[in-house]
PDBQT receptor file of N, H, CA, C and O in Angstrom, charges set to zero:
ATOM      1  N   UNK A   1       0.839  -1.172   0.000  1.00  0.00    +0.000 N 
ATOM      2  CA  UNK A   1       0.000   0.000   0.000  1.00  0.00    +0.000 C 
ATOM      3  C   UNK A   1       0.892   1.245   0.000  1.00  0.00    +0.000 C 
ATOM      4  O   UNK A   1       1.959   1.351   0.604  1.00  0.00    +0.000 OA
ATOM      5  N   UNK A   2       0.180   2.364  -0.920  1.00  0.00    +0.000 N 
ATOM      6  H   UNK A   2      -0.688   2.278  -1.411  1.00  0.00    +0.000 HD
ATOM      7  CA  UNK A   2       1.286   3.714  -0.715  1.00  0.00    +0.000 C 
ATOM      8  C   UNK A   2       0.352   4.492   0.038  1.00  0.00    +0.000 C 
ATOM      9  O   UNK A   2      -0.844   4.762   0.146  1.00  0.00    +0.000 OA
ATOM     10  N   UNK A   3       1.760   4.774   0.615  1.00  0.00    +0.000 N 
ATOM     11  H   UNK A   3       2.732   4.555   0.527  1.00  0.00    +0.000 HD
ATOM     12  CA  UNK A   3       1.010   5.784   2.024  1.00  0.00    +0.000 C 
ATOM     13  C   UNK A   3       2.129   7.272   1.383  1.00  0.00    +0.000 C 
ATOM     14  O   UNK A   3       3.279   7.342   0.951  1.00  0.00    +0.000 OA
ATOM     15  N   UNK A   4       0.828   8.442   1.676  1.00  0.00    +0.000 N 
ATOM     16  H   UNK A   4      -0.107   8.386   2.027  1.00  0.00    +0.000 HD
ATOM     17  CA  UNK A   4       1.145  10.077   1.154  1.00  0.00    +0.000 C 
ATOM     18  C   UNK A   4       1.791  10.413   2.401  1.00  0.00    +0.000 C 
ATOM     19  O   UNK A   4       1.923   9.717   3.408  1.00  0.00    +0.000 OA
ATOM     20  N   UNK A   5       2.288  11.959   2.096  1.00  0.00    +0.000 N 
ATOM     21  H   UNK A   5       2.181  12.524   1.278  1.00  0.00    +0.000 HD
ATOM     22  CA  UNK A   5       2.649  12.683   3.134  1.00  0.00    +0.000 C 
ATOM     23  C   UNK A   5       2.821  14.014   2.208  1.00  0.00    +0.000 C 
ATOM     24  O   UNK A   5       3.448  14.221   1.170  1.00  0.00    +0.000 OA
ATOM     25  N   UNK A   6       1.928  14.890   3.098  1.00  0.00    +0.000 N 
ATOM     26  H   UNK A   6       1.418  14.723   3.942  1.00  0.00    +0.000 HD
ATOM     27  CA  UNK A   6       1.966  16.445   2.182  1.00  0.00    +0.000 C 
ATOM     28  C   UNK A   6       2.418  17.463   3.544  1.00  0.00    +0.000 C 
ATOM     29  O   UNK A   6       1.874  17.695   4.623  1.00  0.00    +0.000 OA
ATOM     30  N   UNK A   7       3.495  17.857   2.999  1.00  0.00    +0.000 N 
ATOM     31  H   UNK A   7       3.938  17.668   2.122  1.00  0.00    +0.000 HD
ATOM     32  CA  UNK A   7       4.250  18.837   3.657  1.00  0.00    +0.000 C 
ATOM     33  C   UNK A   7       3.977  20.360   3.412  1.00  0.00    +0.000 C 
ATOM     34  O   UNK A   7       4.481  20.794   2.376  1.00  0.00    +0.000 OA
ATOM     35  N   UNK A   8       3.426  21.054   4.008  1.00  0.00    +0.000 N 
ATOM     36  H   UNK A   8       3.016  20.702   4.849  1.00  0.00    +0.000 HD
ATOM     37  CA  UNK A   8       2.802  22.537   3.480  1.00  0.00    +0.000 C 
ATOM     38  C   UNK A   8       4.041  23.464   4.158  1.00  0.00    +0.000 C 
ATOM     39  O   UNK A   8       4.444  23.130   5.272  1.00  0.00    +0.000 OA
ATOM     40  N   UNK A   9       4.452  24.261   3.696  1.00  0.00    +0.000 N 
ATOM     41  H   UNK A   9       4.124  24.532   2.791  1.00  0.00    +0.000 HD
ATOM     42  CA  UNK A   9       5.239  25.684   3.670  1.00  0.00    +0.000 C 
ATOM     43  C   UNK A   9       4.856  27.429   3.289  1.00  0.00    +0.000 C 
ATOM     44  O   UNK A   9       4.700  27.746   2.110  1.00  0.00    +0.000 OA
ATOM     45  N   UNK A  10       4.764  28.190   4.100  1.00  0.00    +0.000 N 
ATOM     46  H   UNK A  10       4.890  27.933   5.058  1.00  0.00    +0.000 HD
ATOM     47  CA  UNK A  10       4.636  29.256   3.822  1.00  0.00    +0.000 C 
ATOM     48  C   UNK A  10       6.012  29.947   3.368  1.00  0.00    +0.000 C 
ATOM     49  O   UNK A  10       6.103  30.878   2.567  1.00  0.00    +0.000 OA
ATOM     50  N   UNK A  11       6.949  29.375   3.967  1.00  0.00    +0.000 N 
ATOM     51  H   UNK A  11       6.875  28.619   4.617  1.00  0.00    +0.000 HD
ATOM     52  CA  UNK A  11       8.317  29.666   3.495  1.00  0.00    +0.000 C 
ATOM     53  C   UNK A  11       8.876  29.068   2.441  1.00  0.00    +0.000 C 
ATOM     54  O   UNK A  11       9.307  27.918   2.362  1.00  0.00    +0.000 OA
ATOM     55  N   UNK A  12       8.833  30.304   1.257  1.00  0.00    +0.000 N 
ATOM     56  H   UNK A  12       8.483  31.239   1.320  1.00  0.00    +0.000 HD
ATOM     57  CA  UNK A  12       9.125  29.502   0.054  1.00  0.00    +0.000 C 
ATOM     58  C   UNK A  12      10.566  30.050  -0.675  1.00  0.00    +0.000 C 
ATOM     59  O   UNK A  12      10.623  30.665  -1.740  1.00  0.00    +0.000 OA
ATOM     60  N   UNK A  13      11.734  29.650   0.204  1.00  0.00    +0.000 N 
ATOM     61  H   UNK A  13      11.688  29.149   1.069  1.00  0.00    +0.000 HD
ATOM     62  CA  UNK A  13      12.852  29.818   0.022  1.00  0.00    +0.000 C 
ATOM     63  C   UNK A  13      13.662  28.447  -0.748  1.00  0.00    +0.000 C 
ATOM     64  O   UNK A  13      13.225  27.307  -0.593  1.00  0.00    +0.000 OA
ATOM     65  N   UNK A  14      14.692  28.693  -1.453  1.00  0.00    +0.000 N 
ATOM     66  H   UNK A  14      15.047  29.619  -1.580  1.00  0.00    +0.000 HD
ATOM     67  CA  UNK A  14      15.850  27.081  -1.709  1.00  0.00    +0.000 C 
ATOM     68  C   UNK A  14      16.350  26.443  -0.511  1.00  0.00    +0.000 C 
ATOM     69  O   UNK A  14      16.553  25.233  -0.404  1.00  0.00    +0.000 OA
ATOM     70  N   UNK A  15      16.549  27.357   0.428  1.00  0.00    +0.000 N 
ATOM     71  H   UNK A  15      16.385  28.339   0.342  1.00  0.00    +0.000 HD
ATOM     72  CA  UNK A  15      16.845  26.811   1.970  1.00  0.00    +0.000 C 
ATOM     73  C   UNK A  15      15.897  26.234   2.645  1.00  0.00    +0.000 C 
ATOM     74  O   UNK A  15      16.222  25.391   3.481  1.00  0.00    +0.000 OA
ATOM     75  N   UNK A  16      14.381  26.585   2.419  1.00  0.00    +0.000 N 
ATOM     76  H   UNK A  16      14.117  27.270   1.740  1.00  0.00    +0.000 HD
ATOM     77  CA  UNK A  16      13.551  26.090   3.494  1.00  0.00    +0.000 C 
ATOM     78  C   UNK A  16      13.185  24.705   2.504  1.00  0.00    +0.000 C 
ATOM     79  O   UNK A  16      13.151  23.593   3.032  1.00  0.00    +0.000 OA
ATOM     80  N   UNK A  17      12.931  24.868   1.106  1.00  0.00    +0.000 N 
ATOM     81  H   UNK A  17      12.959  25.771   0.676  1.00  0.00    +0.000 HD
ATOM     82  CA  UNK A  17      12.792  23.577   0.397  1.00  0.00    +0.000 C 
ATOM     83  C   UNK A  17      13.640  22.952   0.292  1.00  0.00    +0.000 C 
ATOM     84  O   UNK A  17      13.206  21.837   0.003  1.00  0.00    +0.000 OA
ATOM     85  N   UNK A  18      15.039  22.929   0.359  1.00  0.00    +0.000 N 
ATOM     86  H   UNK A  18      15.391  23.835   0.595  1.00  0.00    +0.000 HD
ATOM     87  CA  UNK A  18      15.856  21.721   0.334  1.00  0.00    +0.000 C 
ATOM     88  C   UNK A  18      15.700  20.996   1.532  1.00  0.00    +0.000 C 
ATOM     89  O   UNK A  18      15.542  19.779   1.635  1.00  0.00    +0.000 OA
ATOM     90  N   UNK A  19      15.780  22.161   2.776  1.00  0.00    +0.000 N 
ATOM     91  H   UNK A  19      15.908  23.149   2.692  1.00  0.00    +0.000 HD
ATOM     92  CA  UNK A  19      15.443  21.046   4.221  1.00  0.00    +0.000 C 
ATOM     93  C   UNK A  19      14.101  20.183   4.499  1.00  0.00    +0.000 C 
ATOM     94  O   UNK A  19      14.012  19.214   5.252  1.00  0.00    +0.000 OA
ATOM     95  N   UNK A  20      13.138  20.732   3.757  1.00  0.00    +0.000 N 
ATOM     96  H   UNK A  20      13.211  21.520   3.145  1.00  0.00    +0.000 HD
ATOM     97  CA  UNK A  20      11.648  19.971   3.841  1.00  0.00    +0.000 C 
ATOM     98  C   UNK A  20      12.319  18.236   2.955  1.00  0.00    +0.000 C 
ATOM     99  O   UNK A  20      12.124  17.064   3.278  1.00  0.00    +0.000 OA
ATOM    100  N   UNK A  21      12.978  18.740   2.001  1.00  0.00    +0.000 N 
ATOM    101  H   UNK A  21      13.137  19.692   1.739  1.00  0.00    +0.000 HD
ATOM    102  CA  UNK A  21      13.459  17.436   1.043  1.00  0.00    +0.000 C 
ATOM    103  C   UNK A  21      14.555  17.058   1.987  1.00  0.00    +0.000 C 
ATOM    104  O   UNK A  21      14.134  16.007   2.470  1.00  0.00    +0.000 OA
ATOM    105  N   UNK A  22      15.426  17.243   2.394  1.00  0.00    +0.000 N 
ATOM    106  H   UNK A  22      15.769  18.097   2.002  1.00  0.00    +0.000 HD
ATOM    107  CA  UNK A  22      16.153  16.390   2.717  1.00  0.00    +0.000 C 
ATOM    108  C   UNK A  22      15.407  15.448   4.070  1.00  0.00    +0.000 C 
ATOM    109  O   UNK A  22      15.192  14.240   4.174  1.00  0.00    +0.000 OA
ATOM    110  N   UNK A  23      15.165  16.502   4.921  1.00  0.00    +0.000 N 
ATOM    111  H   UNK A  23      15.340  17.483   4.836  1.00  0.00    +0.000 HD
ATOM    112  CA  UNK A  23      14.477  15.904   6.247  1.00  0.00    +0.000 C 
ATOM    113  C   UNK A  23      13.422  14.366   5.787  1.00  0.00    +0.000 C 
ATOM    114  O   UNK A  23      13.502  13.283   6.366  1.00  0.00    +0.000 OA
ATOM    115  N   UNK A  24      12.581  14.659   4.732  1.00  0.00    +0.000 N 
ATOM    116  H   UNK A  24      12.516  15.539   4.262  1.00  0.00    +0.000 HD
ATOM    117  CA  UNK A  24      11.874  13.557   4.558  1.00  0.00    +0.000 C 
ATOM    118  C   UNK A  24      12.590  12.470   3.713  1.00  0.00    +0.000 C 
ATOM    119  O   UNK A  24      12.387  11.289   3.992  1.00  0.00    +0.000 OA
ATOM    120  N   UNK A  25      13.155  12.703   3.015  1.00  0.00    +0.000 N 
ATOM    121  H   UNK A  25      13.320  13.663   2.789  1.00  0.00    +0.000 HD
ATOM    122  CA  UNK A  25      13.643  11.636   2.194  1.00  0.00    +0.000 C 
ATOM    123  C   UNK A  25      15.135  10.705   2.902  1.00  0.00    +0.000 C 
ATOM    124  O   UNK A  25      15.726   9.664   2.615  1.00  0.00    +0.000 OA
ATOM    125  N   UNK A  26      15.267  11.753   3.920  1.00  0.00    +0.000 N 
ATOM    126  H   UNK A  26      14.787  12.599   4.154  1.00  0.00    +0.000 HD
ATOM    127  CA  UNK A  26      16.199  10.712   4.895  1.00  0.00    +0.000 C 
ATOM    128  C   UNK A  26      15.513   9.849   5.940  1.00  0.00    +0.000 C 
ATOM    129  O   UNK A  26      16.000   8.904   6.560  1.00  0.00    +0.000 OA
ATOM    130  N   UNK A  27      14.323  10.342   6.014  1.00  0.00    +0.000 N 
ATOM    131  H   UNK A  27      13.927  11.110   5.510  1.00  0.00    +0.000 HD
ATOM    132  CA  UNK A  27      13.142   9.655   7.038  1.00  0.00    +0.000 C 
ATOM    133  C   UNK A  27      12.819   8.725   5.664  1.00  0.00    +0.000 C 
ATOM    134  O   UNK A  27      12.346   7.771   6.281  1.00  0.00    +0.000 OA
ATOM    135  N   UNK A  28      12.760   8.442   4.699  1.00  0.00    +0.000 N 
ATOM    136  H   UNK A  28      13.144   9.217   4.198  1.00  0.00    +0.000 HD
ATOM    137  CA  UNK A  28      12.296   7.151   4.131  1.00  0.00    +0.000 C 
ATOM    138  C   UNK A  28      11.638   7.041   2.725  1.00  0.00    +0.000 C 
ATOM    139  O   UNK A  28      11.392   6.145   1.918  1.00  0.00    +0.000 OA
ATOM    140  N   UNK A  29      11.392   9.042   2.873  1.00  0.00    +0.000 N 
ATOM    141  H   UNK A  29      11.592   9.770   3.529  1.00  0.00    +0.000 HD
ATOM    142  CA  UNK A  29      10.039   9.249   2.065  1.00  0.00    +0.000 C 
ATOM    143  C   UNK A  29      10.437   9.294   0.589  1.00  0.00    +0.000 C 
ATOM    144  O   UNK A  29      11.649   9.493   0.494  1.00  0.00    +0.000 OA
ATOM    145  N   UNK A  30       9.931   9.196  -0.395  1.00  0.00    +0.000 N 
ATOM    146  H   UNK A  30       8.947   9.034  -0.318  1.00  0.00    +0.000 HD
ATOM    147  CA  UNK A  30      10.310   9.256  -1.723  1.00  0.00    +0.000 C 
ATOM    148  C   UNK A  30       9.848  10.611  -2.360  1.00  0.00    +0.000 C 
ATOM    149  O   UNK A  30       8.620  10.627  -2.277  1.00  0.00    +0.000 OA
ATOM    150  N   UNK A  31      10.266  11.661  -2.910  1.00  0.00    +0.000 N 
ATOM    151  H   UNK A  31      11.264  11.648  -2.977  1.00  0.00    +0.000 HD
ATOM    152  CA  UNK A  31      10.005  12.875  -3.380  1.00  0.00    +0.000 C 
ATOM    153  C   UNK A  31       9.019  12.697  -4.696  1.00  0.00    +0.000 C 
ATOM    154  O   UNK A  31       9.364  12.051  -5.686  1.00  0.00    +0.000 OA
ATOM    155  N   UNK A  32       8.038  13.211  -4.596  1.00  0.00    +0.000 N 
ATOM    156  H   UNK A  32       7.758  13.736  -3.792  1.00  0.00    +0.000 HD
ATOM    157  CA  UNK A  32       7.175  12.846  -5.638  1.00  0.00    +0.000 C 
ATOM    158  C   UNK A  32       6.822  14.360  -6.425  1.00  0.00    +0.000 C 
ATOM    159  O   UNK A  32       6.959  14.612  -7.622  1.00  0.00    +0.000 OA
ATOM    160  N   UNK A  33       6.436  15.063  -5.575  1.00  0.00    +0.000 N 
ATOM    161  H   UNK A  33       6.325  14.859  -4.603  1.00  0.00    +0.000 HD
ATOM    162  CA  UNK A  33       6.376  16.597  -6.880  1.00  0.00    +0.000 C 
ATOM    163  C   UNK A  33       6.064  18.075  -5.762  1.00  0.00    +0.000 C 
ATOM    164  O   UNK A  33       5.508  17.941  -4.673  1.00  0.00    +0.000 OA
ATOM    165  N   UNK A  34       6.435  19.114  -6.178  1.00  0.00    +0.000 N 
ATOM    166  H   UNK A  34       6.888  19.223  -7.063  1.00  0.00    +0.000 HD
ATOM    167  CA  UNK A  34       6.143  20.555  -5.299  1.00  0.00    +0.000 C 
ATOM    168  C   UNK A  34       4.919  21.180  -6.054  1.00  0.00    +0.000 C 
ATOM    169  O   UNK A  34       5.146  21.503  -7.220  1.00  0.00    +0.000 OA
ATOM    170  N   UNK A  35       3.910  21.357  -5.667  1.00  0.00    +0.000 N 
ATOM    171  H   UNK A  35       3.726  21.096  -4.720  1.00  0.00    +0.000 HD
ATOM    172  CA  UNK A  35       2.946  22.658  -5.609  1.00  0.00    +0.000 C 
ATOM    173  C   UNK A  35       3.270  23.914  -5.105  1.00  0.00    +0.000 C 
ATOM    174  O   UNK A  35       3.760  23.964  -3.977  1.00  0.00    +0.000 OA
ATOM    175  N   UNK A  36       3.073  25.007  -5.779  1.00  0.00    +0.000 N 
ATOM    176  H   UNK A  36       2.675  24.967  -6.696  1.00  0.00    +0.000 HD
ATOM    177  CA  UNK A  36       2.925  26.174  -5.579  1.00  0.00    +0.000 C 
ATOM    178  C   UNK A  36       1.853  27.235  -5.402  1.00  0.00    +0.000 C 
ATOM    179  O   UNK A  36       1.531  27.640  -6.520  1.00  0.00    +0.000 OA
ATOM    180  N   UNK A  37       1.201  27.820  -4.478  1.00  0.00    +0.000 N 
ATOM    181  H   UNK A  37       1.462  27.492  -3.570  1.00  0.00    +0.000 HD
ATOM    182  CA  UNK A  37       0.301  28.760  -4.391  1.00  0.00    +0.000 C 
ATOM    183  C   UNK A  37       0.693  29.897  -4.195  1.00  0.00    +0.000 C 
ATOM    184  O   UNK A  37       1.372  30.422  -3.313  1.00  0.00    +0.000 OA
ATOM    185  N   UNK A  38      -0.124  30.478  -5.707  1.00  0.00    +0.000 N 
ATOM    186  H   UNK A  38      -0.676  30.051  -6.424  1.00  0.00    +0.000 HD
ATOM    187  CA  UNK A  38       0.512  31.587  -5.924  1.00  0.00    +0.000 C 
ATOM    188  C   UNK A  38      -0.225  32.798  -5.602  1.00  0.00    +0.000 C 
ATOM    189  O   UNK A  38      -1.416  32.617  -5.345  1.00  0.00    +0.000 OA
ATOM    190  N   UNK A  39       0.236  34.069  -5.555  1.00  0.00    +0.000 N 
ATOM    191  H   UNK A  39       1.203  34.216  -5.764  1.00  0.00    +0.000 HD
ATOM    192  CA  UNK A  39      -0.899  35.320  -5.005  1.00  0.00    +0.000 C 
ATOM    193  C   UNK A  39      -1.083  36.323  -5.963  1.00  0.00    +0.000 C 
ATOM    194  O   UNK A  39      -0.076  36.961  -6.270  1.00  0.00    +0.000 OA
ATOM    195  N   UNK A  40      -2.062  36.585  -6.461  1.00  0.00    +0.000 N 
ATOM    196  H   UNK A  40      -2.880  36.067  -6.211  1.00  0.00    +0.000 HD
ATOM    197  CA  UNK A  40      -2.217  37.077  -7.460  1.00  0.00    +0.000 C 
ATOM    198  C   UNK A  40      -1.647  38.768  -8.149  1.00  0.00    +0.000 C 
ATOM    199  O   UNK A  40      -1.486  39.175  -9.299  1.00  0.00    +0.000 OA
ATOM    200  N   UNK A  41      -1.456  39.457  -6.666  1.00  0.00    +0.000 N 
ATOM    201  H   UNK A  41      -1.587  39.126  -5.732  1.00  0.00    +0.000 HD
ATOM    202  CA  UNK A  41      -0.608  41.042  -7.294  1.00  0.00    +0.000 C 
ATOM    203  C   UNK A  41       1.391  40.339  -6.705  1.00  0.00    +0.000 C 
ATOM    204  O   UNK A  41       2.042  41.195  -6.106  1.00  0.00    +0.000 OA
ATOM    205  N   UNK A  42       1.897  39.357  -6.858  1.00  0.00    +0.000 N 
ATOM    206  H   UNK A  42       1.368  38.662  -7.345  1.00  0.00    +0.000 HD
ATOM    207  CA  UNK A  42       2.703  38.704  -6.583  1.00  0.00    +0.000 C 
ATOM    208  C   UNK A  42       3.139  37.573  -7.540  1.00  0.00    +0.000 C 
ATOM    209  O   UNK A  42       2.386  36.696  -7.964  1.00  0.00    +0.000 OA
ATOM    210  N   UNK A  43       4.855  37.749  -7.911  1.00  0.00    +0.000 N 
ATOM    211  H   UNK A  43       5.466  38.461  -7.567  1.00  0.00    +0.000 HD
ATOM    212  CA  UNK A  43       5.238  36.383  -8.940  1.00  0.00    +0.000 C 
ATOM    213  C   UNK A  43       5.935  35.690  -8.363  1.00  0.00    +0.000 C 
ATOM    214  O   UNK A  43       6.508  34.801  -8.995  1.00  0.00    +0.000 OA
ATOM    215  N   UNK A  44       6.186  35.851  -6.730  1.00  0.00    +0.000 N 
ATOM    216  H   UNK A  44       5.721  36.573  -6.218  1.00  0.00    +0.000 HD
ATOM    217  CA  UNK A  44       6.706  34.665  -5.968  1.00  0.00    +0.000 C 
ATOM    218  C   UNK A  44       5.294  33.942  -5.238  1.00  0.00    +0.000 C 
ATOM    219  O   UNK A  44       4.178  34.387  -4.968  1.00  0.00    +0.000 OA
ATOM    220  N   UNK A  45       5.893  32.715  -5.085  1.00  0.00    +0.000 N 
ATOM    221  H   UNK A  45       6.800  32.354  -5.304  1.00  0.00    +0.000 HD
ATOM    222  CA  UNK A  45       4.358  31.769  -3.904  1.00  0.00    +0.000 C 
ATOM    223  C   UNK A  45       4.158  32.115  -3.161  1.00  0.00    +0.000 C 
ATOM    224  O   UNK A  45       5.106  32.707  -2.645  1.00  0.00    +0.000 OA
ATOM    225  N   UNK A  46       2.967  32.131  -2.436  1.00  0.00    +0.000 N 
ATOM    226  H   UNK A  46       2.196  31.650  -2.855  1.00  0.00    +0.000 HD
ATOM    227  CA  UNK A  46       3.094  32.364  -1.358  1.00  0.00    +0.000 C 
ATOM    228  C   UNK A  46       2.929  30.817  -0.311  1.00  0.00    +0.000 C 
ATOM    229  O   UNK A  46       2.369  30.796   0.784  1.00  0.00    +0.000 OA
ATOM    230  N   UNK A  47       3.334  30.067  -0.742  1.00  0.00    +0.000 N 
ATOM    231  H   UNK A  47       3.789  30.083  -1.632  1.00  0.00    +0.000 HD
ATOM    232  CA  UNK A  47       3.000  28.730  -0.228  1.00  0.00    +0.000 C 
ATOM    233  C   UNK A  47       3.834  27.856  -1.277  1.00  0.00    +0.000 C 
ATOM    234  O   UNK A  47       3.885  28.112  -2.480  1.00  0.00    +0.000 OA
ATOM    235  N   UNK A  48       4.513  26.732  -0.615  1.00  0.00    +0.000 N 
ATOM    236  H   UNK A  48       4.472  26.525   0.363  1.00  0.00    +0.000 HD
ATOM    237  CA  UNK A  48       4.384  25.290  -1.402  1.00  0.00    +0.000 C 
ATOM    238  C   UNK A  48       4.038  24.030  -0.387  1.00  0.00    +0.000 C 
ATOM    239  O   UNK A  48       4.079  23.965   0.842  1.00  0.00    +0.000 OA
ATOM    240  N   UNK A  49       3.646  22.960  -1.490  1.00  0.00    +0.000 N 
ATOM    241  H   UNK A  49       3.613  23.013  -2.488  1.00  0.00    +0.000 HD
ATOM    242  CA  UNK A  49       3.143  21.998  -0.678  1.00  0.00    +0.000 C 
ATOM    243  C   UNK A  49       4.041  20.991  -1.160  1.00  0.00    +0.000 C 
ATOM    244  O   UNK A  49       3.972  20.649  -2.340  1.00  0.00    +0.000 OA
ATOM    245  N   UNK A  50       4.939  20.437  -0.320  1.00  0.00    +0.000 N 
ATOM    246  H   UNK A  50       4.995  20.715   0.639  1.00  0.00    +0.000 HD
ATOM    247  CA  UNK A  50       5.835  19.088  -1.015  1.00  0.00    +0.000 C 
ATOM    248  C   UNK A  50       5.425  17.942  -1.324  1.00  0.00    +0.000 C 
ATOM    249  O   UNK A  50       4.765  17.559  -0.358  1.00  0.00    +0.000 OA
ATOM    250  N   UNK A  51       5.428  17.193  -2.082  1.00  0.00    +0.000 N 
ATOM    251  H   UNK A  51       5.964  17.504  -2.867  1.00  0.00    +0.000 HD
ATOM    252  CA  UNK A  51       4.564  15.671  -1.719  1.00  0.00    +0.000 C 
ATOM    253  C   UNK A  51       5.624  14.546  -1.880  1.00  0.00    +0.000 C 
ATOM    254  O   UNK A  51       6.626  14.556  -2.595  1.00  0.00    +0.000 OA
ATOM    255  N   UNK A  52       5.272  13.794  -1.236  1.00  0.00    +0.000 N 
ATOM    256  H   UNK A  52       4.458  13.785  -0.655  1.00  0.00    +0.000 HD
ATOM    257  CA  UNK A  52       6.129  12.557  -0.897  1.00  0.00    +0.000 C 
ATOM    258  C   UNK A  52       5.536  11.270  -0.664  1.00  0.00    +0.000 C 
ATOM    259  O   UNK A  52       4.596  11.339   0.128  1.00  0.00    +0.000 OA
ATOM    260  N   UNK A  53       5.735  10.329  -1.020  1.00  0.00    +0.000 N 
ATOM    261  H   UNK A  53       6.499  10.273  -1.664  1.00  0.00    +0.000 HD
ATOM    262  CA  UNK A  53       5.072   8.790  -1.312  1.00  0.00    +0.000 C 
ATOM    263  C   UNK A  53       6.077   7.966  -0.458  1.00  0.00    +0.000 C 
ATOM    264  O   UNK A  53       7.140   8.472  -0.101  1.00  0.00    +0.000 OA
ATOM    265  N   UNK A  54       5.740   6.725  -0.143  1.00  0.00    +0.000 N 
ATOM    266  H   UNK A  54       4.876   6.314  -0.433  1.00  0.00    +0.000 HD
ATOM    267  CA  UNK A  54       6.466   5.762   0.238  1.00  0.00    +0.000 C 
ATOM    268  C   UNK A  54       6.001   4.478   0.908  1.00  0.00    +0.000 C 
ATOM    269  O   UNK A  54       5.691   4.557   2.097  1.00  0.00    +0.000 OA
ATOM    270  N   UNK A  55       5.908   3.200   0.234  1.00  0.00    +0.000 N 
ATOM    271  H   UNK A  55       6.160   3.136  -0.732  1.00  0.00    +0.000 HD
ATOM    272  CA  UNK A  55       5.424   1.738   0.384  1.00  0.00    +0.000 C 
ATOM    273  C   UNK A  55       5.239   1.443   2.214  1.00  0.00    +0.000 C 
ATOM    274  O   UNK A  55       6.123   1.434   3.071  1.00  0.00    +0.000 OA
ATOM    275  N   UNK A  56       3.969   1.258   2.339  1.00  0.00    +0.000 N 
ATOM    276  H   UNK A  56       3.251   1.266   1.643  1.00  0.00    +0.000 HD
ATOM    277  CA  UNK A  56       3.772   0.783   3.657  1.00  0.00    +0.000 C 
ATOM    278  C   UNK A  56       3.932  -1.029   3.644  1.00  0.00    +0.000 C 
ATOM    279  O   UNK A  56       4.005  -1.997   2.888  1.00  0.00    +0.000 OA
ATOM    280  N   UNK A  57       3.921  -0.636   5.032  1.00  0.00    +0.000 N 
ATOM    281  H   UNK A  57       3.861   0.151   5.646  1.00  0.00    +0.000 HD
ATOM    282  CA  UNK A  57       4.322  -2.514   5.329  1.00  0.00    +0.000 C 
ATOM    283  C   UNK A  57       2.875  -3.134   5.902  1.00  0.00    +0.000 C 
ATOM    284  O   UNK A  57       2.503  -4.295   6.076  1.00  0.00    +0.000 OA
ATOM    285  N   UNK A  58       2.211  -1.808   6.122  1.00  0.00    +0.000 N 
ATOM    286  H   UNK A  58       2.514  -0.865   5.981  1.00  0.00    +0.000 HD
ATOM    287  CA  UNK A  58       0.764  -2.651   6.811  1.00  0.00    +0.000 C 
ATOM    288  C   UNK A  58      -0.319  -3.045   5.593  1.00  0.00    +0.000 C 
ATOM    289  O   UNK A  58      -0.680  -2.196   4.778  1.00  0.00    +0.000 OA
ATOM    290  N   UNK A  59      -0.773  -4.366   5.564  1.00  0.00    +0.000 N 
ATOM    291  H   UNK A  59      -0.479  -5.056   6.226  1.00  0.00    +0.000 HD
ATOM    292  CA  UNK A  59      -1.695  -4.625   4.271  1.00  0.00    +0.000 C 
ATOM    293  C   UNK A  59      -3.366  -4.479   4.394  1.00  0.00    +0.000 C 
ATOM    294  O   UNK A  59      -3.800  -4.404   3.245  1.00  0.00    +0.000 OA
ATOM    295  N   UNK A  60      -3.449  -4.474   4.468  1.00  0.00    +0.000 N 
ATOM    296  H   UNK A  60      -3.097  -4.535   5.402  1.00  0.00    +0.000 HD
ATOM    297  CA  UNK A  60      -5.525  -3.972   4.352  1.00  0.00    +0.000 C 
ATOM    298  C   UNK A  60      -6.095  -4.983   3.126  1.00  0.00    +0.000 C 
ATOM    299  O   UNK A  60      -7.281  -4.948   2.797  1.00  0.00    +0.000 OA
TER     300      UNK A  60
């Protein structure tokens, strides 16, 4: 079974996203894709959401 994990950020720096990525993907997680929310009188995000996947061991 794949089990998600969505990581939300208001801090949308290369520093604060590399540590969201490293922190999880050394915990196990597999990097799957970044969302961005964006603000409309603004061309930086004001948000990203990281997503990350990774095979559970419990079966259902």
């Amino acid at each position: 079974m794949v089990e998600y994990k969505v990581v939300e950020t208001s801090l949308v720096t290369d520093e604060a996203l590399e540590e969201i990525l490293n922190e999880w993907t050394a915990a196990g997680w597999h990097y799957e894709s970044i969302q961005f929310a964006m603000r409309e009188a603004s061309k930086r995000p004001a948000m990203a959401f990281v997503l990350f996947t990774r095979q559970s061991s419990a079966t259902d």
